[in-house]
N, C-alpha and C positions, 0 to 999 in steps of 0.2 A: 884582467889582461886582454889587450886587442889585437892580435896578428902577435903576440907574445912581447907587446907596449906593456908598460901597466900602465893604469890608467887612474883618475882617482872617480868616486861615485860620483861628484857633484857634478865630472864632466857629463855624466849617460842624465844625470840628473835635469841638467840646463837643455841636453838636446831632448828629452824627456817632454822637459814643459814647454820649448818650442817649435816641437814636430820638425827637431833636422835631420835626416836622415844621414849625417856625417857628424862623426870625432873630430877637433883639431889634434893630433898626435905630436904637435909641435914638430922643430925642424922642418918645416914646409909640408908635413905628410901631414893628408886626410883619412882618416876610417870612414868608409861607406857600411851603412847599417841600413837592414829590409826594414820598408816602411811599416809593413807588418809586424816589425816587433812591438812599438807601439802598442799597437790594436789586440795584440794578443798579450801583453802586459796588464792592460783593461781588462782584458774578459777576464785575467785570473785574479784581479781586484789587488793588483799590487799599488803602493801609495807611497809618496816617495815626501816626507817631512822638508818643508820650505826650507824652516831655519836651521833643522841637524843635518840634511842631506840625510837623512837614515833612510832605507827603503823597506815599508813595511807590505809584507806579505801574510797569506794564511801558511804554515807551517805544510800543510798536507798539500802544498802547491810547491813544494820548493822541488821536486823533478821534474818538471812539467817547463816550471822557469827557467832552470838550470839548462834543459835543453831550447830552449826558445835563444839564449841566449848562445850557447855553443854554436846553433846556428847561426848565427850572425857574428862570429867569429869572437866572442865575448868569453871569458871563462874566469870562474869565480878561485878569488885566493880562498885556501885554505878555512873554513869557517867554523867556530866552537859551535856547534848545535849538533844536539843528538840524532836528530834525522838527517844529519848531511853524512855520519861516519857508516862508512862501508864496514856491515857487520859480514864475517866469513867464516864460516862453520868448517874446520880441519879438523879429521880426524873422524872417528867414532862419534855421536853422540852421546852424551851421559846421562842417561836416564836413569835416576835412581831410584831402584825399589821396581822399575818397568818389568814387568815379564811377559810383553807380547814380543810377535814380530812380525816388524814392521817391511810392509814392500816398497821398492825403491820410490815409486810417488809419495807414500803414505812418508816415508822420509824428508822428500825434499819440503813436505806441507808442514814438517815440525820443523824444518830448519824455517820456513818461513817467517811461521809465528814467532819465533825466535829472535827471528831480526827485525821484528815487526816490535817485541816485545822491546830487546835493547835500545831501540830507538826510541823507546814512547811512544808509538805510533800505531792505529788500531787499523783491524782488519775485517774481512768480510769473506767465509772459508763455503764455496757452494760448491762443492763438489756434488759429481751424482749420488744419488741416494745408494748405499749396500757399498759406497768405496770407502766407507772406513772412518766418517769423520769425527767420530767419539773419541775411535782408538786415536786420533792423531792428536786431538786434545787432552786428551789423558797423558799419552808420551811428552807430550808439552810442559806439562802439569809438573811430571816427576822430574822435569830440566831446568826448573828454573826454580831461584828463592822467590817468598811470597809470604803474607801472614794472613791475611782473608781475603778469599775469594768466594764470590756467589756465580752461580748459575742457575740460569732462570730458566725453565722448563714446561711443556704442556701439564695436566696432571697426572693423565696418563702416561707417563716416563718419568716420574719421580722415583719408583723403585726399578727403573729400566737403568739409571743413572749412576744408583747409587749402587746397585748389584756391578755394574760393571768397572767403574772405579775400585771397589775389593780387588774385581777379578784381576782386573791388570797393573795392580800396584795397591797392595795392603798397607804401605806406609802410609798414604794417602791419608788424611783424616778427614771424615765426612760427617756433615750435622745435616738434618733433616729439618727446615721451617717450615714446617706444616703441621693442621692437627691440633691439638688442645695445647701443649706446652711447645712455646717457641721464642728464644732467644739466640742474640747473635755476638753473646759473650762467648770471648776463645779463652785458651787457656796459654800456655807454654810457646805449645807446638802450630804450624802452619794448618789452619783449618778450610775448608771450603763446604760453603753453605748451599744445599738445595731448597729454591722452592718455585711457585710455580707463578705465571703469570698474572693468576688472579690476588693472588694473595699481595705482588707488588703493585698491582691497581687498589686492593683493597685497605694497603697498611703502608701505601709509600706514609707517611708521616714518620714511620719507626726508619724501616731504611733510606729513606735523604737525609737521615741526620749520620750514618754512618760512612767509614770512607773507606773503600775496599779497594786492594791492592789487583782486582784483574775481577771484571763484570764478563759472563759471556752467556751471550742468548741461544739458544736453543730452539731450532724450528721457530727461526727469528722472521717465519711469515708472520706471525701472530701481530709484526709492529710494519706490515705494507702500508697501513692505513695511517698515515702521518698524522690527523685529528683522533685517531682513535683513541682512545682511554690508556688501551696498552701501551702506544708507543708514546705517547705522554708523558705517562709515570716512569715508564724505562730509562727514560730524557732526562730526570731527574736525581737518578743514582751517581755518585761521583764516584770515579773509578782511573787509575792510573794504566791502564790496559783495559781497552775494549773489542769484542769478538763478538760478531754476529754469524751465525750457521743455519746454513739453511741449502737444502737439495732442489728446491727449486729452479730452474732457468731462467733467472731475473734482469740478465744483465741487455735485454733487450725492452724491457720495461722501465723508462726513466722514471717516472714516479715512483715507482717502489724503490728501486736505487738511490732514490731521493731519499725514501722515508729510511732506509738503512743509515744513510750519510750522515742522515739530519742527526740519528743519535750515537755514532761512531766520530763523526769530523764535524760537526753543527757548524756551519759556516763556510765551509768550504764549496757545497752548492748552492746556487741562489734557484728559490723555485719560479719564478717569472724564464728565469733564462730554462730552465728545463723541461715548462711546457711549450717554449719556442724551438727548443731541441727536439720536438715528438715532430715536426712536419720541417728541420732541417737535416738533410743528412751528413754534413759536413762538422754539422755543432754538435751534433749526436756523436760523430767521431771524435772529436773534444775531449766530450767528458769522460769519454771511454777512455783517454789519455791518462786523463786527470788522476781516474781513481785507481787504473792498472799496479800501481805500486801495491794497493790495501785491497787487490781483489784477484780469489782466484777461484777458480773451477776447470774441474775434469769431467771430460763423460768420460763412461764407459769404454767409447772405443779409442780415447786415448791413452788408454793404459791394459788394455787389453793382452800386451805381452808378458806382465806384471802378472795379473790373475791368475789362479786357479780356475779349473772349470767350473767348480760349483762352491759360492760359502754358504754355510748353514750358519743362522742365526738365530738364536731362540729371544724373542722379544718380550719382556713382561708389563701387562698392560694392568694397570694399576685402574680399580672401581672409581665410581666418582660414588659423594655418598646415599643419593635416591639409589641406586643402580646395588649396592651392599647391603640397603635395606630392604630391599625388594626379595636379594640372593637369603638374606635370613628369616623372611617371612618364608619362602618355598621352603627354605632347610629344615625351618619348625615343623611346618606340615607335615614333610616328607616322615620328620619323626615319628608326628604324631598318627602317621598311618602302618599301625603296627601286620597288617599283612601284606604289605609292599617286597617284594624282595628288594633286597640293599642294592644290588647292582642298578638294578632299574630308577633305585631312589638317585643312585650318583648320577646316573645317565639323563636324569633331566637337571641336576643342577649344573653338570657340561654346559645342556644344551641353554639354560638359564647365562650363564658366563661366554658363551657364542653371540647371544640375542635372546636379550630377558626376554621379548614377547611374549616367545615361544610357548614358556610355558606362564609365565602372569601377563594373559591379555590386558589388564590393565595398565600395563606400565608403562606411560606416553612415549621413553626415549629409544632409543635405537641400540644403546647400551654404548661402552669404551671399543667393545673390540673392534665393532663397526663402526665406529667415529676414528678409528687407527687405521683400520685397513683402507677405507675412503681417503684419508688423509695421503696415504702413501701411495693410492692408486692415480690419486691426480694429480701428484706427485709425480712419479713416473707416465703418466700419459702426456704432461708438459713435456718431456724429454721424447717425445715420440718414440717410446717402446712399449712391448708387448707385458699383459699381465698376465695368470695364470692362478686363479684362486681355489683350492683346493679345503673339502671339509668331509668329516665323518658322518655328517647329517643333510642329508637333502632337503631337508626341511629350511637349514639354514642357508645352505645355495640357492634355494627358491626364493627364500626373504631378501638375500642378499641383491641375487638378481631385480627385485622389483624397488628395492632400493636406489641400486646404480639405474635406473631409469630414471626416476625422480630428480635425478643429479645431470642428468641429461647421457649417459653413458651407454653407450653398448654393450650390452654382455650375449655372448653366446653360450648356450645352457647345454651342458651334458652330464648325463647320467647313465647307469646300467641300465634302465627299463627301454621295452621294445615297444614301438609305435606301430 
């Protein structure tokens, strides 16, 4: 419809292919159309078939189009695709088997997914770190039907994951692909599979042959690096619902956005045009257009009314397996030194599960905790806010400290002792 004419396609079609800025409308009336629309039909790589008139577009372009054309006073009949139907969430949410609760952001990001999911259409959920976006996948989880689902995670959070899924909803059914025995036969009921990065670098051959009803990545910086290994094989998973999560502040880094795209939308950005986007700021606005549908993030202080003043979270940071055998070499010892007192023996396996160093100087790695806590501090120093790292061992805030150095970080160091 043009000025509320209807029109037929082959007309936008012919002024299409010979750059006319007017409709015949018949009756003696002309439509004038901005020469711009053209040029912006280009960029979002719309293709308009000689002999059907059919107008082919990428699917995760069709709001972007829709408004280019509104603009120029253009508006599309009624159209059968599932990304065009306006999904609206009335009422309560039905989360079943759910026993958190949810605050009114953490709400509207499950209603998102939601009509992200009914569409077909994937998405990319960056909210700040500590607002919640596990719980909001979980709540998600328990809304919608599904028969397998994987989630791909560090390996430090594979029992972070899998503890927290019980906690907020026990119907849930969780398999663990990791470890000595691993298969990704279900049974009856709706399953979803954890496992971790490496393991889909290491055994895509098992899962690309499988087709899961909802893939979603976890601390999905792991796939910034578009040639990396990770983001690769992730590329590789077929999946009718895709979710990429990540706390990071991306959305000012085209390339990484890229590399998110490339395995949520694969075609929807072109990378020639998105390293011309990093020195235009007008193209940069573009694509921030582009992908506004399948992308969201809060800080902090946009939800701030929402908040408690303080959430406590207890995180459990799962060994890698040098770092487990190391903890059982000291645990033998410990045994084997029969006039130890006990307390004393726990008190270095703590400080062993803080930072093996401590107590086995041989052990080249830094251990999980510290590979978490760095994780999430530069995490949060992307966001430009404050840390606060707190421990029972000074030993371990002095390692830590000479750590975050290394990393290039500032720390200021306090303790009780007097200078």
């Amino acid at each position: 419809n043009f000025y509320e004419k209807e029109i037929d396609i082959s007309d936008v079609y012919g002024a299409f292919c010979r750059r006319q800025s007017f409709l015949d409308l018949g009756n003696n009336q002309v439509g004038l159309i901005e020469a711009s629309l053209f040029k912006n039909m280009e960029d979002l790589g719309v293709e308009i078939d000689e002999s059907t008139k059919d107008v082919k577009f990428h699917r995760g372009a069709f709001f972007q189009l829709k408004e280019l054309f509104q603009e120029s006073k253009i508006n599309f009949n009624e159209m059968q695709l599932p990304v065009v139907q306006e999904i609206k969430t009335t009422g309560p949410l039905e989360l079943n088997g759910f026993g958190g609760l949810l605050y009114p952001y953490q709400k509207l990001g499950v209603e998102w997914l939601l009509s992200l999911f009914n569409r077909r259409m994937h998405g990319l959920l960056a909210d700040d770190m500590g607002l919640g976006k596990t719980v909001q996948v979980i709540a998600f989880l328990s809304a919608i039907h599904f028969k397998k689902g994987l989630i791909v995670v560090p390996t430090s959070l594979l029992l972070q994951w899998e503890r927290e899924i019980k906690k907020f909803n026990a119907n849930l059914k969780v398999k663990v692909f990791h470890g000595k025995s691993r298969s990704l036969e279900i049974e009856d009921e709706s399953t979803i599979f954890l496992t971790t990065y490496g393991l889909i670098r290491d055994d895509i051959k098992t899962f690309s042959k499988e087709s899961f009803d909802l893939v979603i990545l976890d601390e999905a910086q792991a796939i910034k690096n578009n040639e990396s290994l990770a983001s690769q094989s992730v590329k590789q998973l077929k999946a009718g619902f895709k979710l990429s999560i990540t706390g990071t502040p991306i959305e000012n880094n085209l390339m990484e956005l890229y590399a998110h795209f490339d395995f949520l939308l694969p075609g929807l950005m072109k990378k020639e045009k998105m390293l011309h986007a990093e020195l235009d700021p007008f193209a940069k606005k573009k694509i921030k257009e582009l992908i506004n549908p399948y992308f969201m993030r809060r800080k902090k202080g946009d939800v701030l009314k929402d908040l408690p003043e303080k959430i406590e979270q207890i995180i459990y940071v799962e060994m890698e397996e040098s770092e487990r055998l190391s903890y059982e070499q000291v645990l033998k010892a410990e045994k084997g030194n029969k006039n130890q007192p006990v307390l004393e023996a726990i008190l270095r396996l703590r400080q062993h599960c803080c930072y093996p160093r401590l107590v086995n100087p041989k052990y080249g790695l830094v251990g999980s905790k510290f590979d978490k806590v760095l994780q999430d501090i530069l995490e949060i120093l992307t966001s430009d806010q404050k840390v606060i790292v707190y421990s029972s061992f000074v030993s371990v805030l002095k390692s830590f400290q000479k750590q975050f150095l290394e990393y290039g970080i500032n720390a200021l160091y306090l303790d009780g002792s007097i200078q």
